[in-house]
Kinemage of the C-alpha trace (Angstrom):
@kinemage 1
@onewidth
@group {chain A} dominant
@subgroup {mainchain}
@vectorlist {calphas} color= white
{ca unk a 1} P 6.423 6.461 0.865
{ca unk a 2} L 3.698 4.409 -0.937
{ca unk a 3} L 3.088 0.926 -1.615
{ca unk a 4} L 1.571 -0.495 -4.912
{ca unk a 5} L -1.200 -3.725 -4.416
{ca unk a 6} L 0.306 -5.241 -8.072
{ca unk a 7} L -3.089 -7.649 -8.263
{ca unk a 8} L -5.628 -4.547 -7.427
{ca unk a 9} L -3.343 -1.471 -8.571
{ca unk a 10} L -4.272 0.119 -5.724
{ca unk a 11} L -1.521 2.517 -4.137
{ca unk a 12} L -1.703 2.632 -0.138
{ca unk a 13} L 0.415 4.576 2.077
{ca unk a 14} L 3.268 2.435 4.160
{ca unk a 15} L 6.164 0.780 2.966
{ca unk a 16} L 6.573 -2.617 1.773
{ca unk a 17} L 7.330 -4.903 5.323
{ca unk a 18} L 5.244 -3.536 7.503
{ca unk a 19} L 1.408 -2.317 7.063
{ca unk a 20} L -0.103 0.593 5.344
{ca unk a 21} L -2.129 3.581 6.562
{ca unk a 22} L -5.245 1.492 6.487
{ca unk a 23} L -3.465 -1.293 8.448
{ca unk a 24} L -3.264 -4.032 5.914
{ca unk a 25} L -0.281 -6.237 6.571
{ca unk a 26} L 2.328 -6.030 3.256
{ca unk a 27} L 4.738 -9.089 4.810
{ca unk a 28} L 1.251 -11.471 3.832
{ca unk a 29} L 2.049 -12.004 0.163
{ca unk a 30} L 5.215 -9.612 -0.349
{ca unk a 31} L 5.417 -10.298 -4.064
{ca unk a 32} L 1.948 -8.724 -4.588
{ca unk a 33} L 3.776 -5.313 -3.099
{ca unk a 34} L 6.097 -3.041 -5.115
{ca unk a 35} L 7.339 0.421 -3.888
{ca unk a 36} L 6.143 3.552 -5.353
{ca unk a 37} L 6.297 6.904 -5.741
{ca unk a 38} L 2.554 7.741 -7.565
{ca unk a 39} L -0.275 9.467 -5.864
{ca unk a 40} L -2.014 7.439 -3.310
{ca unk a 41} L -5.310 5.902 -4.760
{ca unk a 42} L -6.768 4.134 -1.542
{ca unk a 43} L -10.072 5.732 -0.069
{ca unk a 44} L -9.759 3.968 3.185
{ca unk a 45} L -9.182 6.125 6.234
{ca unk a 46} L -5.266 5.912 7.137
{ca unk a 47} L -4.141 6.100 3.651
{ca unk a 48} L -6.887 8.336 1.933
{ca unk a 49} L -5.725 11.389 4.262
């Protein structure tokens, strides 16, 4: 599953609730975080592979 950043348009992977691969907490600001289904565009480590 992915998670969109709606502010950024970033896509991390993780699900909205919890934290993404690159550890950033989705429950701080949860209207700034929509599910998705597009490619993952975040180069950290944790998300990018």
């Amino acid at each position: 599953m992915a998670v969109k950043h709606t502010p950024t348009g970033i896509i991390h992977s993780g699900s909205k609730g919890g934290k993404t691969g690159c550890g950033t907490n989705t429950k701080e600001n949860p209207s700034h975080w929509v599910e998705t289904h597009q490619r993952i565009t975040c180069e950290k480590n944790g998300c990018k592979n």
